[in-house]
N, C-alpha and C positions, 0 to 999 in steps of 0.2 A: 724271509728269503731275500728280500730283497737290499735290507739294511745290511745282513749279515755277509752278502756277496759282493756288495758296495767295497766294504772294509777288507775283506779275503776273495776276490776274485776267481783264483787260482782251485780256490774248495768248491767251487758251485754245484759241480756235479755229486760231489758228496749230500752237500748240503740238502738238493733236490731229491736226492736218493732217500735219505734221513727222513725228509719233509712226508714223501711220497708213503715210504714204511709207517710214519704215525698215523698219517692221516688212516689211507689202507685198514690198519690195526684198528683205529679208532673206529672206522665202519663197519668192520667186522663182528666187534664187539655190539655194536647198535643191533646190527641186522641178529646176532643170536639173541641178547635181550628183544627185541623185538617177536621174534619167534616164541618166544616162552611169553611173552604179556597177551600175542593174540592182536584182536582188535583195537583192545583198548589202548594201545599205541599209537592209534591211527584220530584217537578222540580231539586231539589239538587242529586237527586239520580240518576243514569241512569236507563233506558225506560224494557233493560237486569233485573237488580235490582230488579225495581219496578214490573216486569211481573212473576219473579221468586217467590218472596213473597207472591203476591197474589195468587200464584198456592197453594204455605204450606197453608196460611190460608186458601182457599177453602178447600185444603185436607185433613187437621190434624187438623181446627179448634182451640180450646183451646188448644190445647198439643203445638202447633209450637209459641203461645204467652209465655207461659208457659217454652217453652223450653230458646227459645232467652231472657228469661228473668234475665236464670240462666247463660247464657253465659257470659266470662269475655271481656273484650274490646282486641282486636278492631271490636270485632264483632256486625253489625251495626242495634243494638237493636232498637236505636231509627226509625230505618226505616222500622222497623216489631208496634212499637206504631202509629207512622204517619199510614200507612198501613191501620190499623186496624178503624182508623176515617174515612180517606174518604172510605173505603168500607162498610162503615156502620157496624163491628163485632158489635155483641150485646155486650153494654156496662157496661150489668153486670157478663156476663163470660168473659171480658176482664181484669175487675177489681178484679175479683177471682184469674184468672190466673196470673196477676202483682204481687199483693199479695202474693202470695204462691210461687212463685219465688223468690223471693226479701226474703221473709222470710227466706228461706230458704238460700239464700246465704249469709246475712247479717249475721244469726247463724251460721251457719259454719265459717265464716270472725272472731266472737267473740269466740266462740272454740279454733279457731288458738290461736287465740289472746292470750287466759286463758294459753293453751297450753305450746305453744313457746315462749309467752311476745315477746321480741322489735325482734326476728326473725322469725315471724309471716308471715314480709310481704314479704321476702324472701319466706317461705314457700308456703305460697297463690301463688306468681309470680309463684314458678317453678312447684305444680301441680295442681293448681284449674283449670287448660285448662284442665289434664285428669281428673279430678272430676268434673268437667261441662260435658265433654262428657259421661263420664259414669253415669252418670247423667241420662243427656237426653237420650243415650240409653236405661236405665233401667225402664224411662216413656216411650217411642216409645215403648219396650215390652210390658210393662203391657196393654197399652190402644189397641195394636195390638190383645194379645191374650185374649180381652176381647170381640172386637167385634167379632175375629172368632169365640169363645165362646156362643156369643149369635146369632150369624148366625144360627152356626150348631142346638143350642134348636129349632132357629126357624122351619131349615128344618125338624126336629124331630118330631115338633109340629103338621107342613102341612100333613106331611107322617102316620100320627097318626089319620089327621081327616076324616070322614065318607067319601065315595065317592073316595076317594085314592087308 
């Protein structure tokens, strides 16, 4: 992404779009292989790993695919994809969530890129770890005080109806 935006500036967005669709597709692919192996997908990882994963994605659902999407390595994405197959996540907010991850880090990637040219990847190495976090904190916010948000209408709602 970044060599290739260095050189053609003007393409980035393509480029990030391009990036975004393979990656995407490449996950996709994982998560249904994954689905058909089952468990034994999950045997590369430890028992720790694989039991912690599945607690985020019961718990945060599409935000914790979403988040490990934006994450930079070595944080171990692909065992939050795998995850996501044999637990059956629904494979069309998994595919949203890959998506809009990836998009989003692939444009930032090309930014740099337009940015700082060939000390780009300098730039990314030393802070897309706190631009990934802050990141993902800034979604953990918003989707946090969205449902307290709609908790409290609801109990607004309950307290408001006849018999209350």
């Amino acid at each position: 992404m970044i060599i290739l935006t260095t050189a053609h500036p003007r393409m980035m967005v393509a480029y990030a779009l391009l990036a975004t669709a393979g990656s995407t597709v490449g996950c996709v692919i994982l998560y249904y292989i994954s689905r058909r192996t089952g468990a034994r997908a999950l045997r590369k990882f430890s028992p720790a790993k694989q039991k912690r994963v599945k607690e985020l994605i019961d718990r945060y659902d599409v935000l914790s695919v979403l988040v490990a999407s934006l994450m930079p390595p070595p944080f171990p994405f692909k065992l939050f994809v795998i995850s996501a197959g044999v637990f059956r996540f629904n494979v069309i907010r998994f595919t949203i969530a890959i998506f809009a991850g990836r998009a989003f880090r692939f444009l930032l990637e090309g930014y740099l890129a337009i940015r700082y040219g060939a000390q780009a990847k300098e730039v990314l190495a030393r802070y897309y770890p706190w631009i990934g976090l802050g990141l993902a904190i800034a979604i953990t916010a918003f989707f946090v005080t969205r449902n307290l948000l709609k908790r409290r209408a609801r109990t607004g709602e309950e307290s408001l109806e006849p018999g209350n």
